[in-house]
PyMOL Python script that loads the backbone (N, CA, C, O; Angstrom):
from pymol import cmd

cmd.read_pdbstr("""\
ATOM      1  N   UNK A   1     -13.153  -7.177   1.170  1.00  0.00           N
ATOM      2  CA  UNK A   1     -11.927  -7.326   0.408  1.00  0.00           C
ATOM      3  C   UNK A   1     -10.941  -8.119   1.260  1.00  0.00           C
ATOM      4  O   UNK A   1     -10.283  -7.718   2.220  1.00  0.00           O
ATOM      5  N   UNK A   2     -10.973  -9.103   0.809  1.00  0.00           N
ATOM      6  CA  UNK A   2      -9.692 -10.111   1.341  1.00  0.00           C
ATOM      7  C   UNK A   2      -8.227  -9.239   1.530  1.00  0.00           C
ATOM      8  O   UNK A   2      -8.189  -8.069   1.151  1.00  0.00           O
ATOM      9  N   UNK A   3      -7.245  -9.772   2.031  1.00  0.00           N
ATOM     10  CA  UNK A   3      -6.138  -9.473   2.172  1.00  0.00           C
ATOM     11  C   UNK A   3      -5.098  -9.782   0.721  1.00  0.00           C
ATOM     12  O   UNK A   3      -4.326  -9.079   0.069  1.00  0.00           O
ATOM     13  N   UNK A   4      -5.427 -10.818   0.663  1.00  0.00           N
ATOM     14  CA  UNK A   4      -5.367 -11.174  -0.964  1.00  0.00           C
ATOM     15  C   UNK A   4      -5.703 -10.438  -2.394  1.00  0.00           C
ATOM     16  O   UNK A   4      -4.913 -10.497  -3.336  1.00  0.00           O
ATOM     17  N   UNK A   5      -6.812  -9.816  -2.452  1.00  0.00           N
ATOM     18  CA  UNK A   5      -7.533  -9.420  -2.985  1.00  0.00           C
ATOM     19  C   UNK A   5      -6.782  -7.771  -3.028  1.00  0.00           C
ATOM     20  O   UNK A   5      -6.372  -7.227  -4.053  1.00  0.00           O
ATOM     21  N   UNK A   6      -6.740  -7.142  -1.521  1.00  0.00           N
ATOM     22  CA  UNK A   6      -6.507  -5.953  -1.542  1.00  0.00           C
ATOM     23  C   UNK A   6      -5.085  -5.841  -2.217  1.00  0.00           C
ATOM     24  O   UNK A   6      -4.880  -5.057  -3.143  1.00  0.00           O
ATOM     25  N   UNK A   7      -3.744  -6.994  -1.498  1.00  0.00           N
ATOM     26  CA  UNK A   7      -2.279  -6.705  -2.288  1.00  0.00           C
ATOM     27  C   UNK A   7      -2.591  -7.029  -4.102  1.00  0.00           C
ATOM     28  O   UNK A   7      -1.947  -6.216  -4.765  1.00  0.00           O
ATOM     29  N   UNK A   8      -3.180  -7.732  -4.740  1.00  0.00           N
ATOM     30  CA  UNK A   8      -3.106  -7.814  -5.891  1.00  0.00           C
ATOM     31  C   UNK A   8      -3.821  -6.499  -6.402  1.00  0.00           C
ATOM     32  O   UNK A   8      -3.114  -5.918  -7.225  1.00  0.00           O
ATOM     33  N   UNK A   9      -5.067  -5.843  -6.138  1.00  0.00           N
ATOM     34  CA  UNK A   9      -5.199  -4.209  -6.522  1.00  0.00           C
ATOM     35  C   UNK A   9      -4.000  -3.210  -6.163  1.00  0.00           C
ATOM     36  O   UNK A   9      -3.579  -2.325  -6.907  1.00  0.00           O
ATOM     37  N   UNK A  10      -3.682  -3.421  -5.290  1.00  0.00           N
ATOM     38  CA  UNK A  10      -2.072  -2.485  -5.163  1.00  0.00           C
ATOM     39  C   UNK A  10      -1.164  -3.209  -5.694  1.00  0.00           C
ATOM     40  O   UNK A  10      -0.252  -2.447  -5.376  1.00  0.00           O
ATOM     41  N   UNK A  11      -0.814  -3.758  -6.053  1.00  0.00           N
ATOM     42  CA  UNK A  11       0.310  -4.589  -7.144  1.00  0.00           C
ATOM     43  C   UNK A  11       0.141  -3.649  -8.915  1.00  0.00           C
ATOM     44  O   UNK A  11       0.983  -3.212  -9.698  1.00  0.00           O
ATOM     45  N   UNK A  12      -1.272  -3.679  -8.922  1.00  0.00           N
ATOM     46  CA  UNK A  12      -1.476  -2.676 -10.544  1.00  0.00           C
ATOM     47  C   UNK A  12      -0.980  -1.002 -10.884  1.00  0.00           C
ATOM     48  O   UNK A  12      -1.165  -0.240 -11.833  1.00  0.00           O
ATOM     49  N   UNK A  13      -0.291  -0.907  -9.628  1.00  0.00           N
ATOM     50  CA  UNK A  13       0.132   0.818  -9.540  1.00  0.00           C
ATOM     51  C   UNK A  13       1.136   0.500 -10.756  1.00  0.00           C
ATOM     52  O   UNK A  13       0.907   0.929 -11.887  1.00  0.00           O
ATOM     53  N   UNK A  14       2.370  -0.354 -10.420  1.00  0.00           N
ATOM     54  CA  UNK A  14       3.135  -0.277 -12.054  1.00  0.00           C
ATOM     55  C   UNK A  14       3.846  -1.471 -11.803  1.00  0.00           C
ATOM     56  O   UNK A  14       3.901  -2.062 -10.724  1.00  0.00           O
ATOM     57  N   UNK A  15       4.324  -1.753 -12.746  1.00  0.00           N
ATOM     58  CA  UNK A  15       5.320  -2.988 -12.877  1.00  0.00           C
ATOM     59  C   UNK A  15       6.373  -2.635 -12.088  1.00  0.00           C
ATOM     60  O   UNK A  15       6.855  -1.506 -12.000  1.00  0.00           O
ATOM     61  N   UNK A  16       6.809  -3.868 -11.371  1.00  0.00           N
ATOM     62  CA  UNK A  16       7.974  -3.971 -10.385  1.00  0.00           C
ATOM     63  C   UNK A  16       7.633  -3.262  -8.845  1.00  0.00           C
ATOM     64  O   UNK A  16       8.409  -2.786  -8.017  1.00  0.00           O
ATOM     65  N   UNK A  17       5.825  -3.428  -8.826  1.00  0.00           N
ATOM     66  CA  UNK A  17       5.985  -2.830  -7.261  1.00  0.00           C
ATOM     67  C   UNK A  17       5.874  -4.213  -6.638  1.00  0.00           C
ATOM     68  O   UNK A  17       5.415  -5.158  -7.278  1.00  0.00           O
ATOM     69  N   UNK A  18       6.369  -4.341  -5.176  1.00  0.00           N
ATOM     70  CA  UNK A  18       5.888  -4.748  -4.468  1.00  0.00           C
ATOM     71  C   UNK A  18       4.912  -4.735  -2.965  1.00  0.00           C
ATOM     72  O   UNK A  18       4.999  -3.717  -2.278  1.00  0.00           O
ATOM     73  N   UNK A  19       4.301  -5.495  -2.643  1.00  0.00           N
ATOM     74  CA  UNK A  19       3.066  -5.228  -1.589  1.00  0.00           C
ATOM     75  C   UNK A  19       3.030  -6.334  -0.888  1.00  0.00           C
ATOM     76  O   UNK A  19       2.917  -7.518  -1.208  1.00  0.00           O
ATOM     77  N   UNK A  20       3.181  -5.589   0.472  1.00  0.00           N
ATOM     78  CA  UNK A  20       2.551  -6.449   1.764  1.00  0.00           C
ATOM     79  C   UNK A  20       1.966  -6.476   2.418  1.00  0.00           C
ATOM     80  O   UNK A  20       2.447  -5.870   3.375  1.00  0.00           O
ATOM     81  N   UNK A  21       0.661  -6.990   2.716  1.00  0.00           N
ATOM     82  CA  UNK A  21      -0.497  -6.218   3.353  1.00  0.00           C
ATOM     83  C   UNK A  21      -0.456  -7.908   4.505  1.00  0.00           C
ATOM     84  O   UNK A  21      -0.202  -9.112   4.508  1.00  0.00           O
ATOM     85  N   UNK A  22      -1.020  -6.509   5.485  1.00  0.00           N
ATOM     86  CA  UNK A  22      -0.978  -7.457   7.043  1.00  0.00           C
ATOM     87  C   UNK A  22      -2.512  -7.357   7.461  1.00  0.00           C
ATOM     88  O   UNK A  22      -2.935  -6.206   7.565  1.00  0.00           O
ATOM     89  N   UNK A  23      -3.235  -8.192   7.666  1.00  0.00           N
ATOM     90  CA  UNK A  23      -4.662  -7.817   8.446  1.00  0.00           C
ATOM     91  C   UNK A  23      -4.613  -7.528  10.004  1.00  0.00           C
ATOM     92  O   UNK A  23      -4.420  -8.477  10.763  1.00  0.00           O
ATOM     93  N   UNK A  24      -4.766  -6.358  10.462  1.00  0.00           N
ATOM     94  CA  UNK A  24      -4.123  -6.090  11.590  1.00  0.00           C
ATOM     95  C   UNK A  24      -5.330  -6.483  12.750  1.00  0.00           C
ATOM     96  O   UNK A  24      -4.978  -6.380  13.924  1.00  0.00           O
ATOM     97  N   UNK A  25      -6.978  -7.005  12.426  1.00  0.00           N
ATOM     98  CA  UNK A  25      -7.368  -7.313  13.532  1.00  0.00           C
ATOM     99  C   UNK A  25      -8.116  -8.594  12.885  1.00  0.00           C
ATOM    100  O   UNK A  25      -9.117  -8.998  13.477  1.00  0.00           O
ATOM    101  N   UNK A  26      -7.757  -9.162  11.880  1.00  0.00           N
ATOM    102  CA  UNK A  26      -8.508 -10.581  11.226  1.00  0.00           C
ATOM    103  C   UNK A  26      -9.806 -10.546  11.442  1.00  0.00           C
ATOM    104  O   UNK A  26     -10.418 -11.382  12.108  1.00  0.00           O
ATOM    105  N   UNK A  27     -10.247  -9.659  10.936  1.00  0.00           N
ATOM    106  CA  UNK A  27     -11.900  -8.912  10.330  1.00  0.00           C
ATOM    107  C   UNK A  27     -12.084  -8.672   8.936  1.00  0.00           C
ATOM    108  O   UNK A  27     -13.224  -8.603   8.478  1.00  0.00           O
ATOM    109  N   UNK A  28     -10.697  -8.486   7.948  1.00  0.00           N
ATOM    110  CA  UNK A  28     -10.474  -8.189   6.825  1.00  0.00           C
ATOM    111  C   UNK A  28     -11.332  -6.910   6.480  1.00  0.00           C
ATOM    112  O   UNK A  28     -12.207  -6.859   5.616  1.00  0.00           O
ATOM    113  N   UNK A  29     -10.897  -5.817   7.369  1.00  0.00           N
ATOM    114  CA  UNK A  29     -11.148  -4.579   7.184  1.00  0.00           C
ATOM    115  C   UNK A  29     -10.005  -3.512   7.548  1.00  0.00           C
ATOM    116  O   UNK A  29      -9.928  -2.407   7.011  1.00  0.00           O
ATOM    117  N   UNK A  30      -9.215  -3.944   8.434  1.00  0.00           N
ATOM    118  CA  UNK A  30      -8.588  -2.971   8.767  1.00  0.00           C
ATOM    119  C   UNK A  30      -7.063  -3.491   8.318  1.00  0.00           C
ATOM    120  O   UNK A  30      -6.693  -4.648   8.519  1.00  0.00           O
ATOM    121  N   UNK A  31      -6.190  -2.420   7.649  1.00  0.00           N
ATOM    122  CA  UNK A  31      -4.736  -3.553   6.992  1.00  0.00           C
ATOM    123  C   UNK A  31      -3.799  -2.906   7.541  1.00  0.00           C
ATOM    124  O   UNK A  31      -3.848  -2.415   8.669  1.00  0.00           O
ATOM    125  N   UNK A  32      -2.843  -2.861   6.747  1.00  0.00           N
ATOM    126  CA  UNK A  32      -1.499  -1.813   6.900  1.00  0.00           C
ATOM    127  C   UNK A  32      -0.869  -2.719   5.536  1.00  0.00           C
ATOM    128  O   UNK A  32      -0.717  -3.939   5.473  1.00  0.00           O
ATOM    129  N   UNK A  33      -0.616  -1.858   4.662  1.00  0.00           N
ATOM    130  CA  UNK A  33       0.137  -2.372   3.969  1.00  0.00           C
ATOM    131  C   UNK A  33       1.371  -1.408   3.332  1.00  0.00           C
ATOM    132  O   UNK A  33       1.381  -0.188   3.165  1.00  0.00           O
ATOM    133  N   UNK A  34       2.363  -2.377   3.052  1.00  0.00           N
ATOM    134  CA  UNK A  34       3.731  -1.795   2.711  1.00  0.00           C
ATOM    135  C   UNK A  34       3.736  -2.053   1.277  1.00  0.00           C
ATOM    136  O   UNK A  34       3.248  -3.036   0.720  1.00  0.00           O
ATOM    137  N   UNK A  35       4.499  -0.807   0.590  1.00  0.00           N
ATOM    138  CA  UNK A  35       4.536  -0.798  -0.827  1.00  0.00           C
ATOM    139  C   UNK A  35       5.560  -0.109  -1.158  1.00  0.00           C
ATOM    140  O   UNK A  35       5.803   1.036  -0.777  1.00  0.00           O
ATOM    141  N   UNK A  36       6.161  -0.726  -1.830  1.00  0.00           N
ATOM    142  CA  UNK A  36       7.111  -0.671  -2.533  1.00  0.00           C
ATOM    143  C   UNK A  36       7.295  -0.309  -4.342  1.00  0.00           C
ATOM    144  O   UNK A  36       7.697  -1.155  -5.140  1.00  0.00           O
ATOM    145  N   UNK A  37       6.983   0.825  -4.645  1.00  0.00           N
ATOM    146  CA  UNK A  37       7.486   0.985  -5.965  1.00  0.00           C
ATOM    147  C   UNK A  37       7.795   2.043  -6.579  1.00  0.00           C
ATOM    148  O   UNK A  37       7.391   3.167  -6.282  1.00  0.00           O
ATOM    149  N   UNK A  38       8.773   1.672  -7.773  1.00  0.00           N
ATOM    150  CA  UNK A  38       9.089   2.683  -8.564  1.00  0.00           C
ATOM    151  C   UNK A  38       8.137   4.271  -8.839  1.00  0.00           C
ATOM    152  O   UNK A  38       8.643   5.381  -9.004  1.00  0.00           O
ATOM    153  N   UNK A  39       6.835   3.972  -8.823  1.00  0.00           N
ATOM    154  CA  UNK A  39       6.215   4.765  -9.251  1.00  0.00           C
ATOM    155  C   UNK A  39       6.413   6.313  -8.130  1.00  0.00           C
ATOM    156  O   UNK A  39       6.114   7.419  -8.580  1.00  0.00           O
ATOM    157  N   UNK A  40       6.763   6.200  -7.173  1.00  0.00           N
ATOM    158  CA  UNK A  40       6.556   6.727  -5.871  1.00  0.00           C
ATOM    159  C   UNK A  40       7.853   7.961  -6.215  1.00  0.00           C
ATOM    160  O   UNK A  40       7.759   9.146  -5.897  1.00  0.00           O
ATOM    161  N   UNK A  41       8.873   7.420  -6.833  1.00  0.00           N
ATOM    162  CA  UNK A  41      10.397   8.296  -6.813  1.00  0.00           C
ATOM    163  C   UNK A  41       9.442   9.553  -7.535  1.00  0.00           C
ATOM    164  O   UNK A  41       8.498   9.677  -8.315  1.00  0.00           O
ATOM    165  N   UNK A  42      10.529  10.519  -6.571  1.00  0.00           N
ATOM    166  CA  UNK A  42       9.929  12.237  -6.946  1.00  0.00           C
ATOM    167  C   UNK A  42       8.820  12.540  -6.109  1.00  0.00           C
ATOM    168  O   UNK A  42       8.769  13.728  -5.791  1.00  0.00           O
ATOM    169  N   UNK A  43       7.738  11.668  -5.571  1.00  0.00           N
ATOM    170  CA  UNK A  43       6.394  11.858  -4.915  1.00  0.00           C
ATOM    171  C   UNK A  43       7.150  12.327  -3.734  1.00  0.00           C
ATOM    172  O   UNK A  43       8.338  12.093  -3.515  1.00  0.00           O
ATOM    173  N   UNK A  44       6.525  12.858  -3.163  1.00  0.00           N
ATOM    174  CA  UNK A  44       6.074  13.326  -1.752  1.00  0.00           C
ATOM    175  C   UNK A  44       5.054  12.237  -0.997  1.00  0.00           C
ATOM    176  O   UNK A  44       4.040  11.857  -1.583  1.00  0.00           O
ATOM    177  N   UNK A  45       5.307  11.878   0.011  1.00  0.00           N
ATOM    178  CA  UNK A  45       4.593  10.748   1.059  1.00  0.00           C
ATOM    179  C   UNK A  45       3.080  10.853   1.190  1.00  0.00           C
ATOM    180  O   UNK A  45       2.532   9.931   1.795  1.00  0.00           O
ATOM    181  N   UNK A  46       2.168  12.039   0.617  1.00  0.00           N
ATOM    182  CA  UNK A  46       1.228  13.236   1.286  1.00  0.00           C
ATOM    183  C   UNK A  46       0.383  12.468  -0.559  1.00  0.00           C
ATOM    184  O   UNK A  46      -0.818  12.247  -0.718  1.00  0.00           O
ATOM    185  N   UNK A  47       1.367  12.271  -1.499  1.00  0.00           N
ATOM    186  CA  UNK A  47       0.841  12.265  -3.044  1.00  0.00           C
ATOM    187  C   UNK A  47       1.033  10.666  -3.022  1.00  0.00           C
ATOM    188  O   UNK A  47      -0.035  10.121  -2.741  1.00  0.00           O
ATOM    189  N   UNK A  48       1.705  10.086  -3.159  1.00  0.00           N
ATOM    190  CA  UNK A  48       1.862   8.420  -2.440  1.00  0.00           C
ATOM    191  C   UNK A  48       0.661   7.872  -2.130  1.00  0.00           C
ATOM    192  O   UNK A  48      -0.129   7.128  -2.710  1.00  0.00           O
ATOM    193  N   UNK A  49       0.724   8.549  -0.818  1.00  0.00           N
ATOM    194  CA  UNK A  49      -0.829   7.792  -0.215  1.00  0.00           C
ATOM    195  C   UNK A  49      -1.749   8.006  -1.450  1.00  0.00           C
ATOM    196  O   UNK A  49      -2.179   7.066  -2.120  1.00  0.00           O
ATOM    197  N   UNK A  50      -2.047   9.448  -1.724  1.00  0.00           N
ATOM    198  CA  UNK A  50      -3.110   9.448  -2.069  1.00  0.00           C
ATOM    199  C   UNK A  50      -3.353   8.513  -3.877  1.00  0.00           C
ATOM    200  O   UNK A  50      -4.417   8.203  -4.413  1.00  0.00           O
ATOM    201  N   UNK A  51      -2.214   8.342  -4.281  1.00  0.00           N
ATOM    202  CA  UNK A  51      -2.240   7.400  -5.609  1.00  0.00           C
ATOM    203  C   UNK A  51      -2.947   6.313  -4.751  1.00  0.00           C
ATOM    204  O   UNK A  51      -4.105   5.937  -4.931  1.00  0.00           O
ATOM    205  N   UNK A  52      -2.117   5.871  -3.818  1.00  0.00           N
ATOM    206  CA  UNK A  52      -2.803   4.181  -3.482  1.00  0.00           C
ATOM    207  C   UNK A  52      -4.399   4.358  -2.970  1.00  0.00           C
ATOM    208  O   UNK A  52      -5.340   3.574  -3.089  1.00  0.00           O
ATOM    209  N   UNK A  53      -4.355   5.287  -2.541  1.00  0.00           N
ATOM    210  CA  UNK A  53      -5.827   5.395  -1.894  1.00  0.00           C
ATOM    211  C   UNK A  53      -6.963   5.324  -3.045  1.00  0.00           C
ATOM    212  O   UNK A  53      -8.029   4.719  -2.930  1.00  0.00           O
ATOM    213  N   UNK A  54      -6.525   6.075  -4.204  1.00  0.00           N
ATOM    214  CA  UNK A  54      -7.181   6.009  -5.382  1.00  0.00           C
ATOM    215  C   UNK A  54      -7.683   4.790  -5.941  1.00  0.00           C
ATOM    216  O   UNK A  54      -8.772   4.889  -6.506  1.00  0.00           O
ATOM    217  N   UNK A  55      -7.003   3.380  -5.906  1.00  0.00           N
ATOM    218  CA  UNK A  55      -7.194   2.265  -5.770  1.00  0.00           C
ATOM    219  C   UNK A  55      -8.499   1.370  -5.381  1.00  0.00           C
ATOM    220  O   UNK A  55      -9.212   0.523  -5.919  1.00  0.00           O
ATOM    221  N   UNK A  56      -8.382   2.147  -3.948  1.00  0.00           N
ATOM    222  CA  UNK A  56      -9.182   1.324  -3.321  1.00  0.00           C
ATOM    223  C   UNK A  56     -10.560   2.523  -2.769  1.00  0.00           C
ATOM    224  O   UNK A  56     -11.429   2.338  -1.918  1.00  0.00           O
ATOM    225  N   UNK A  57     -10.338   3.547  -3.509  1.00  0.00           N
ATOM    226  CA  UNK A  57     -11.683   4.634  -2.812  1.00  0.00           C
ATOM    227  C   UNK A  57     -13.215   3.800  -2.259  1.00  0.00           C
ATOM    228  O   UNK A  57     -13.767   3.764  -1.160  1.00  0.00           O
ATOM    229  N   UNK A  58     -13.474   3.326  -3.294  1.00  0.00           N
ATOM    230  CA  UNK A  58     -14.607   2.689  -3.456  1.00  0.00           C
ATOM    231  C   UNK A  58     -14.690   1.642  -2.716  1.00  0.00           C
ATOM    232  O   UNK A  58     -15.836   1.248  -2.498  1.00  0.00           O
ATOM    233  N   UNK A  59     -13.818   1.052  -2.249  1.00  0.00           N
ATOM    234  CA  UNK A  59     -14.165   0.409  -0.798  1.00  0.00           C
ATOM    235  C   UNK A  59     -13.899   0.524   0.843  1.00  0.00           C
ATOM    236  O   UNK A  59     -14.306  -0.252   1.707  1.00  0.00           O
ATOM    237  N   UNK A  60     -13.004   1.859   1.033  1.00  0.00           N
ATOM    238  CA  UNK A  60     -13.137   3.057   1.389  1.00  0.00           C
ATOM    239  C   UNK A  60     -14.112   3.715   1.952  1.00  0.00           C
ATOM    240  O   UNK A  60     -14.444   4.043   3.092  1.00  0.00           O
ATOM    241  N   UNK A  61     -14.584   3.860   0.619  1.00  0.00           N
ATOM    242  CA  UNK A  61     -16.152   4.781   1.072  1.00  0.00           C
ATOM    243  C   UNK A  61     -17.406   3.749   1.394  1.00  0.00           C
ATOM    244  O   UNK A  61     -18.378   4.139   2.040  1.00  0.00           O
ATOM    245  N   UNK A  62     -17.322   2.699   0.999  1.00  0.00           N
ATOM    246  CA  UNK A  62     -18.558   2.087   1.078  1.00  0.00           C
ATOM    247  C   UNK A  62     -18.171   1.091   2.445  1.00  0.00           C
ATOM    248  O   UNK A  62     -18.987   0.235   2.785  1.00  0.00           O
ATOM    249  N   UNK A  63     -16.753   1.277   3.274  1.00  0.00           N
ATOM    250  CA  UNK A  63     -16.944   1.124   4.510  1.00  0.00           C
ATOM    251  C   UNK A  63     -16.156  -0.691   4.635  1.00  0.00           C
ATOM    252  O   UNK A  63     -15.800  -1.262   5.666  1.00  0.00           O
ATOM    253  N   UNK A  64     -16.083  -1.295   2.958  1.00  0.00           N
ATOM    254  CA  UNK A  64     -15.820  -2.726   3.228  1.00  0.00           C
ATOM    255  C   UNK A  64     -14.099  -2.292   3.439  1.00  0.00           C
ATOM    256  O   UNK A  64     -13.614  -3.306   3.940  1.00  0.00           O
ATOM    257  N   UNK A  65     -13.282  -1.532   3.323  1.00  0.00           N
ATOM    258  CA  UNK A  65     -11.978  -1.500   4.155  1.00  0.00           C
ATOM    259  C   UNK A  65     -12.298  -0.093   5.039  1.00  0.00           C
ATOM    260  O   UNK A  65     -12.747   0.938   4.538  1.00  0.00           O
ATOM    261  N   UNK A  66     -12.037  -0.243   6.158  1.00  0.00           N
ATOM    262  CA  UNK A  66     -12.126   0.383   7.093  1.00  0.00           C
ATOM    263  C   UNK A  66     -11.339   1.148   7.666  1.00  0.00           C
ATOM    264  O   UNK A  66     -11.745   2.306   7.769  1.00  0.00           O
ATOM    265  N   UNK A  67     -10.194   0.887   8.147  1.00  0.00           N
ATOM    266  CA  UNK A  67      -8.511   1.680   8.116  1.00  0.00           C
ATOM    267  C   UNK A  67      -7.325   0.813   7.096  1.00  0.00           C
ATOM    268  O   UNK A  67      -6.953  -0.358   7.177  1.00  0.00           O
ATOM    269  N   UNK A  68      -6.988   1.724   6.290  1.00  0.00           N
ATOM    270  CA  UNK A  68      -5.539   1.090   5.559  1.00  0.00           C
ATOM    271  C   UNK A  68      -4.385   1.852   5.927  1.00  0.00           C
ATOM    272  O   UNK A  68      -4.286   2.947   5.371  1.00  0.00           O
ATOM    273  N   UNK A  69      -3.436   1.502   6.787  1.00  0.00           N
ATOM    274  CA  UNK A  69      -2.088   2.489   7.332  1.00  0.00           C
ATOM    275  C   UNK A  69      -1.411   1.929   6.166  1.00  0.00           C
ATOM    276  O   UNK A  69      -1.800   0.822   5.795  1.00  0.00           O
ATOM    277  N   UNK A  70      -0.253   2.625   5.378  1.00  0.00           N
ATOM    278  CA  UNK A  70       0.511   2.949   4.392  1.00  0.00           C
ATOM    279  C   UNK A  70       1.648   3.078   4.703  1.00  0.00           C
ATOM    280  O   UNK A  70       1.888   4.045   5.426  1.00  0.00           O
ATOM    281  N   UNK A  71       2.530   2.394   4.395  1.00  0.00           N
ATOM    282  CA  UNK A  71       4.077   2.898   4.046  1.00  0.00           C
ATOM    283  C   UNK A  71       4.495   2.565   2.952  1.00  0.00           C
ATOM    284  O   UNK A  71       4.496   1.372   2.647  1.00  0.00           O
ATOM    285  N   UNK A  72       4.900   3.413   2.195  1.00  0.00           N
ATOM    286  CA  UNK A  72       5.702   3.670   0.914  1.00  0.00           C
ATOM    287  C   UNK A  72       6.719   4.037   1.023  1.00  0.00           C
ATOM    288  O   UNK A  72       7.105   4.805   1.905  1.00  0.00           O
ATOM    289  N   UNK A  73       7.683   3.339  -0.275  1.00  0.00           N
ATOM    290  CA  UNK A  73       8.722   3.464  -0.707  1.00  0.00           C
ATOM    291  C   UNK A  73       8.891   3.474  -2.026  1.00  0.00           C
ATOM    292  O   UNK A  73       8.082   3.228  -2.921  1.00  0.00           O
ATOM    293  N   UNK A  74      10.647   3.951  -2.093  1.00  0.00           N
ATOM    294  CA  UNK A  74      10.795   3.720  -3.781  1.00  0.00           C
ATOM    295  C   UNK A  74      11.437   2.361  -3.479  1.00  0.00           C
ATOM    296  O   UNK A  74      11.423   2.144  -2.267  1.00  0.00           O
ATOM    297  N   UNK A  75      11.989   1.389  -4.190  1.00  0.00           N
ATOM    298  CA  UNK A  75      12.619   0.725  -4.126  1.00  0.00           C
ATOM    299  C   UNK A  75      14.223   1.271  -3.481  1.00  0.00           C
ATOM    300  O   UNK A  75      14.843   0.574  -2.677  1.00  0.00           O
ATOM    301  N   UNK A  76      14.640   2.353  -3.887  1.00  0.00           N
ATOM    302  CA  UNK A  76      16.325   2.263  -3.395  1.00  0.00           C
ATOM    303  C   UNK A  76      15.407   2.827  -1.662  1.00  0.00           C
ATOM    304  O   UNK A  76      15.415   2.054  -0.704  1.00  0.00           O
ATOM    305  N   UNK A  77      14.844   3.956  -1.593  1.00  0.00           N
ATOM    306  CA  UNK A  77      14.684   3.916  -0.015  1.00  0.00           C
ATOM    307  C   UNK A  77      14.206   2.735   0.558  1.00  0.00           C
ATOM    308  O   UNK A  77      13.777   2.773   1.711  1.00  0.00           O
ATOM    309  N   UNK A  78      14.214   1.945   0.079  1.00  0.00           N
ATOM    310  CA  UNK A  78      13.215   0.576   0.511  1.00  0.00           C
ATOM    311  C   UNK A  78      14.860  -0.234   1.031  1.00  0.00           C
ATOM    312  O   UNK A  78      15.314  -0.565   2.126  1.00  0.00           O
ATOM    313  N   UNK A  79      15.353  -0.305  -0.318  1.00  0.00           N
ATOM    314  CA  UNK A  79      16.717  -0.864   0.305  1.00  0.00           C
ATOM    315  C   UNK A  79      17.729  -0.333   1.512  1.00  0.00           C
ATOM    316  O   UNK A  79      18.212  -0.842   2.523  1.00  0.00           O
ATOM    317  N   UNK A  80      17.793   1.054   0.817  1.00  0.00           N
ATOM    318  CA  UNK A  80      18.823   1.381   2.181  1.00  0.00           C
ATOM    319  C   UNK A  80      17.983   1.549   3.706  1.00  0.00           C
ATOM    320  O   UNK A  80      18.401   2.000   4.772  1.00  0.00           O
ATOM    321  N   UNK A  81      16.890   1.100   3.408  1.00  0.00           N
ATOM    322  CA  UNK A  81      16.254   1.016   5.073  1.00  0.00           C
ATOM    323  C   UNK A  81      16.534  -0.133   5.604  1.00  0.00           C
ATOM    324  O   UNK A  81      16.689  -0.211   6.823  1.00  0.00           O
ATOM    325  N   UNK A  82      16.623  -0.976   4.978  1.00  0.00           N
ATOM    326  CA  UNK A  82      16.815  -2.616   5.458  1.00  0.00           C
ATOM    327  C   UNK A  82      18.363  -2.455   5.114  1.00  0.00           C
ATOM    328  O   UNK A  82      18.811  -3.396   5.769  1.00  0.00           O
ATOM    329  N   UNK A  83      19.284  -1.958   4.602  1.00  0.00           N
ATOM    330  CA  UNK A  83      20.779  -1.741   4.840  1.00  0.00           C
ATOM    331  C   UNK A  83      21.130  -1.746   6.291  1.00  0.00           C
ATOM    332  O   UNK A  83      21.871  -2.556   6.849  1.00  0.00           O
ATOM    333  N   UNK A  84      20.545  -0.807   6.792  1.00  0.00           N
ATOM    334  CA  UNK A  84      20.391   0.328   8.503  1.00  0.00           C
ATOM    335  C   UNK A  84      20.092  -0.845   9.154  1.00  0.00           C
ATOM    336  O   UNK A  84      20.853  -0.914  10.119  1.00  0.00           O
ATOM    337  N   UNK A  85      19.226  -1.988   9.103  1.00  0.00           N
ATOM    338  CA  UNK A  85      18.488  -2.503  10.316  1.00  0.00           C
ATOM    339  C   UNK A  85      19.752  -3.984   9.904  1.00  0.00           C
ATOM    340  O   UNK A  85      19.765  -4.997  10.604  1.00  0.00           O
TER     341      UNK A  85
END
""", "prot")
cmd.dss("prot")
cmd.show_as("cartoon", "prot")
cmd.util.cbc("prot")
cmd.orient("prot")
């Protein structure tokens, strides 16, 4: 799964998310990607992951992504974090 490939499957969580996925050793297995969306408000960080993880199980398990580190947001915590910095 490309890097490409992986932000446009996390882009389908809901309208108005956004996604940034970084290939952290240019093997296109291991990412970190940042996400951003609406869908997340009310979740807990613990239920978050596990929506996005849902996504991508199946490549996951069959080993073609290897580590995906996660940070989520809603959009307003998304903003007032970049307010702070």
């Amino acid at each position: 799964m490309t890097p490409i490939e992986l932000k446009k499957r996390l882009e389908t969580l809901a309208p108005q998310t956004q996604v940034e996925v970084s290939d952290l050793t240019g093997t296109e297995n291991h990412y970190q990607a940042v996400i951003i969306s609406p869908l997340f408000a009310g979740k807990m960080i613990l239920e978050q992951h596990r929506i996005v993880l849902g996504l991508v199980q199946s490549e996951v398990d069959s080993g073609e992504v290897h580590a995906l580190t996660l940070k989520t947001y809603t959009p307003e915590q998304f903003n007032s974090l970049n307010k702070n910095n």
